[in-house]
C-alpha positions as CSV (number, residue, x, y, z in Angstrom):
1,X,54.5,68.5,147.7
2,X,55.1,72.4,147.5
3,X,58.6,73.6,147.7
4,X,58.3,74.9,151.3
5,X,57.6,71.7,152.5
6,X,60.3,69.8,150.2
7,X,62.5,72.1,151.6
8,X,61.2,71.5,155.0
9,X,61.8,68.0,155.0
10,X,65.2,68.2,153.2
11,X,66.2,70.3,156.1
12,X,65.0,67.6,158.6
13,X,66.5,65.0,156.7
14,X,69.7,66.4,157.0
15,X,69.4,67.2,160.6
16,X,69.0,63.6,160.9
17,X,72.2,62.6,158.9
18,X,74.8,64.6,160.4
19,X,73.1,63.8,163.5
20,X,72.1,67.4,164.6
21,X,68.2,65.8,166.0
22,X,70.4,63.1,167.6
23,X,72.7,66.2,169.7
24,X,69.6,68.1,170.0
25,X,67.8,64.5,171.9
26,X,71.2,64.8,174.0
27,X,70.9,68.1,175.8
28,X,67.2,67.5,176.3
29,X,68.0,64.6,178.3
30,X,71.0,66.6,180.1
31,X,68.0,69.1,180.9
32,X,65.8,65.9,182.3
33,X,69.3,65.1,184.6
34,X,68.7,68.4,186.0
35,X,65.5,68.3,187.2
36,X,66.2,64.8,188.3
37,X,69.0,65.4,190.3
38,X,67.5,68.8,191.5
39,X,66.4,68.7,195.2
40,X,63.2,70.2,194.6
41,X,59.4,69.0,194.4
42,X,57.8,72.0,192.8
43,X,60.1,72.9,189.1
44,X,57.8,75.4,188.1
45,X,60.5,78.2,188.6
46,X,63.2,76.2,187.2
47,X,61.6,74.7,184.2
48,X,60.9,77.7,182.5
49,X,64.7,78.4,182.9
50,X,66.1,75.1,181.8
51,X,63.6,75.9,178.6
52,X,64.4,79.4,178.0
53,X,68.6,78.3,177.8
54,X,67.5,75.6,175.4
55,X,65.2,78.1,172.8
56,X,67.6,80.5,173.1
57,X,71.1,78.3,172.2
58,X,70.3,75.6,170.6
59,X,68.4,77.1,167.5
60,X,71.2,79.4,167.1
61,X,73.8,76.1,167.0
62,X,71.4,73.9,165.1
63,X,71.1,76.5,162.2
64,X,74.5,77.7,162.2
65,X,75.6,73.6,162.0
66,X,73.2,73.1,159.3
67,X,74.3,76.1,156.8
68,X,77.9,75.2,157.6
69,X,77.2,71.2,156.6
70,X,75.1,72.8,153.4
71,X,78.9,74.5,152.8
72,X,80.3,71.4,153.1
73,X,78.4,69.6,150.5
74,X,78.4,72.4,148.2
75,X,74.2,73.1,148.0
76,X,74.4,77.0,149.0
77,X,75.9,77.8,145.5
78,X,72.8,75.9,143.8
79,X,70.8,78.7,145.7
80,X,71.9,81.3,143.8
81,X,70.5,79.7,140.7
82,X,67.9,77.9,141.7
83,X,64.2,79.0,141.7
84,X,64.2,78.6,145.6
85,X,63.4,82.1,146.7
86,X,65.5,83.0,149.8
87,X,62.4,83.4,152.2
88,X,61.8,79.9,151.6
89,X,65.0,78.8,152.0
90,X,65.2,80.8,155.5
91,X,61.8,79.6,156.6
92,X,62.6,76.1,156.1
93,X,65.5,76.7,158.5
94,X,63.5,78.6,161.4
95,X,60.9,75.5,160.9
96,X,63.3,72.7,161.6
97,X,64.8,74.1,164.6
98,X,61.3,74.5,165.9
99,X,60.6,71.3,165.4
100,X,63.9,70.1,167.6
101,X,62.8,73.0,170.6
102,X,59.4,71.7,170.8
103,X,60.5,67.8,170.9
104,X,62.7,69.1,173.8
105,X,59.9,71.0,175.5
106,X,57.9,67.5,175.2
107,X,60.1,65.6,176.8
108,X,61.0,67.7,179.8
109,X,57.8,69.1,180.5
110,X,56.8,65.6,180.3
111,X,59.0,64.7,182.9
112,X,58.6,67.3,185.4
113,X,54.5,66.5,185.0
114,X,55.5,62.7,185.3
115,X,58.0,62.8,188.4
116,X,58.0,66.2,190.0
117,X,54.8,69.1,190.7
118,X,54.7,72.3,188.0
119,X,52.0,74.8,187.7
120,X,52.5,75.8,184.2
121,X,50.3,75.6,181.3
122,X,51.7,73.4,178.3
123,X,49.8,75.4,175.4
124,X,51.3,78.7,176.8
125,X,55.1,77.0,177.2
126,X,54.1,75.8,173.2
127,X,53.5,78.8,172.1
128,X,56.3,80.7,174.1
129,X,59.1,78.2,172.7
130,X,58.0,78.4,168.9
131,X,58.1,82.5,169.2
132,X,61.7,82.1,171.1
133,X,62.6,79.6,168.2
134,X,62.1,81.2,165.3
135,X,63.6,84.4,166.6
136,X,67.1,82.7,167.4
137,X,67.2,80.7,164.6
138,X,67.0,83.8,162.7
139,X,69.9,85.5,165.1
140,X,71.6,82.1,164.2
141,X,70.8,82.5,160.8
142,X,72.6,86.7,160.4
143,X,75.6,85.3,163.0
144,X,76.4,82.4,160.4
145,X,76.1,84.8,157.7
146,X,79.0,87.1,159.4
147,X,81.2,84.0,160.6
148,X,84.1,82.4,158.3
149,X,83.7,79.0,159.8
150,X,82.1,76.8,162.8
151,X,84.3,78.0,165.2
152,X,83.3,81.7,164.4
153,X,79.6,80.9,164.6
154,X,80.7,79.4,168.0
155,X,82.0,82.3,169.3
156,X,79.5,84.7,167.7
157,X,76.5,82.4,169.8
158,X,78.9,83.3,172.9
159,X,79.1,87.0,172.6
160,X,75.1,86.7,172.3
161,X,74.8,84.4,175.3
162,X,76.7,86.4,177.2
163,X,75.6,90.0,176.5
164,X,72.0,88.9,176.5
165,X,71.1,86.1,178.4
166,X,73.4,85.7,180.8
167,X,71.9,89.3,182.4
168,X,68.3,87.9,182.5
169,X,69.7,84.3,183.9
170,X,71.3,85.9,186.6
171,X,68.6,88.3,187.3
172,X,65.6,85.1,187.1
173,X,68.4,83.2,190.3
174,X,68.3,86.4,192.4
175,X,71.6,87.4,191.9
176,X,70.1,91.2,189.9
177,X,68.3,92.9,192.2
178,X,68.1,96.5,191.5
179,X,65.3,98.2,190.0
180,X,66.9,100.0,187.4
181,X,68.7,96.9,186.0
182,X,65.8,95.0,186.1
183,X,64.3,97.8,184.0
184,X,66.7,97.8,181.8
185,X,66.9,94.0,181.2
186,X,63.2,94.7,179.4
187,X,65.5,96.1,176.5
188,X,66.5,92.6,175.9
189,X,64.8,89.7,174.1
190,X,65.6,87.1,176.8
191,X,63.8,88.9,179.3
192,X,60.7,89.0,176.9
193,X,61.5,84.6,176.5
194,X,61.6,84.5,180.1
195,X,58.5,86.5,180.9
196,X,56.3,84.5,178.1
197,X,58.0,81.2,179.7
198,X,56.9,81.9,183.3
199,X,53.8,83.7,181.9
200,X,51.3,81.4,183.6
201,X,52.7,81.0,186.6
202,X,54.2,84.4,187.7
203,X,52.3,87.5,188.2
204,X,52.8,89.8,185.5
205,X,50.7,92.0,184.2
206,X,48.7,91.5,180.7
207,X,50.3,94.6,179.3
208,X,54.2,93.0,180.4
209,X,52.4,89.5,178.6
210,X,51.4,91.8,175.2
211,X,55.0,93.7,174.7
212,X,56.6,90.7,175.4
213,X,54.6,88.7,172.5
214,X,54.8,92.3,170.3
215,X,58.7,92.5,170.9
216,X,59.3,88.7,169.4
217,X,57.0,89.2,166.5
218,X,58.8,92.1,165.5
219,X,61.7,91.0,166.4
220,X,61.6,88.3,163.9
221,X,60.3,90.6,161.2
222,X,63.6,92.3,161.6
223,X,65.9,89.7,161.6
224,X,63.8,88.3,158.5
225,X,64.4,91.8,156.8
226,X,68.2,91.7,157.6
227,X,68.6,87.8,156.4
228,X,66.8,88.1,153.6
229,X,68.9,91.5,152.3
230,X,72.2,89.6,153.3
231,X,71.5,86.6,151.5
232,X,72.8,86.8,148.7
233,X,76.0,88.0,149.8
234,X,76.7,85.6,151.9
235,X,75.9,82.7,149.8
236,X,77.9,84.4,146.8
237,X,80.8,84.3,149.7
238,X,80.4,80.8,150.5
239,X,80.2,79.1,146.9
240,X,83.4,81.2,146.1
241,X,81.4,84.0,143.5
């Protein structure tokens, strides 16, 4: 087994133990309730909602739990000695919390094919959900490195929410109308998750499809760049070097 994938599958496995898989299985179903108790037929507009929340949160909480449990049990100042090099060690990380989005994409799209009507393709939601992902699990990954404890990582996932998803939330439930604002919400990476989400369904046009792929791809060779210069630091910070 090569060191990526032992890594990989240590990462799952303590997902698994402090039950991070298990509260991952939870708000999927809490996304299921929704649809459920919606009173609508058709959830093709608010699936890709409910799913753009989900890739955009939960990665950032699932990685931020998981380096902060890795604290806990003292395995980040092993890093600084071991031959682990810290891409791999970051990639395992962005992998798992795929791993936990897609599972969630299965079972609600799976649901709203099962019990309600939605016109959007599956392969396009796949590969929408692993791009969204692995770029928040990176964000996760650089507002971890910058919190003192859970509670900071909480509150640093907050300011994010807030400053740049709540804008594109309010503007995909009508409530951002003007044309300048909407413009401007292209500056954000939410807005490029939403459009990928609602890509087969909604009339955009190929070029809106193309920077919105471009802007996540970059994106998360940025935020690989930053976490993998501010690695060291912050695990030299957390084992108490």
């Amino acid at each position: 087994m090569s060191l990526v994938a032992a890594l990989f599958r240590g990462e799952l496995e303590r997902q698994a133990r402090y039950n991070i898989i298990a509260a991952s299985l939870v708000v999927a179903i809490v996304w299921v309730g929704v649809l459920h108790f919606a009173e609508i037929g058709d959830v093709t507009a608010l699936l890709p909602l409910l799913l753009m929340i989900d890739s955009v949160t939960m990665p950032i909480i699932l990685v931020g739990a998981s380096m902060f449990f890795e604290k806990q049990e003292g395995s980040i100042r092993s890093l600084l000695v071991s031959p682990i090099h810290h891409g791999e060690y970051i990639g395992s990380k962005a992998a798992s919390t795929v791993v936990t989005s897609v599972l969630t994409l299965v079972i609600v799209f799976g649901y709203a094919r099962i019990f309600r009507e939605v016109h959007l393709g599956f392969g396009a939601l796949l590969g929408a959900v692993v791009l969204i992902s692995v770029f928040h699990a990176l964000v996760g990954v650089l507002i971890t490195y910058r919190a003192r404890d859970f509670t900071g990582m909480l509150m640093g996932m907050f300011r994010y929410v807030v400053i740049i998803m709540v804008p594109v939330v309010l503007e995909e439930v009508g409530i951002i109308q003007h044309e300048l604002l909407r413009r401007a919400l292209f500056l954000l990476p939410t807005k490029a998750a939403s459009t990928l989400l609602t890509a087969t369904a909604a009339d955009f046009a190929p070029w809106e499809i193309g920077a919105s792929i471009a802007y996540l791809v970059l994106g998360i060779v940025a935020l690989t760049v930053l976490a993998l210069r501010d690695f060291s630091n912050f695990a030299a910070r957390e084992s108490g070097v």
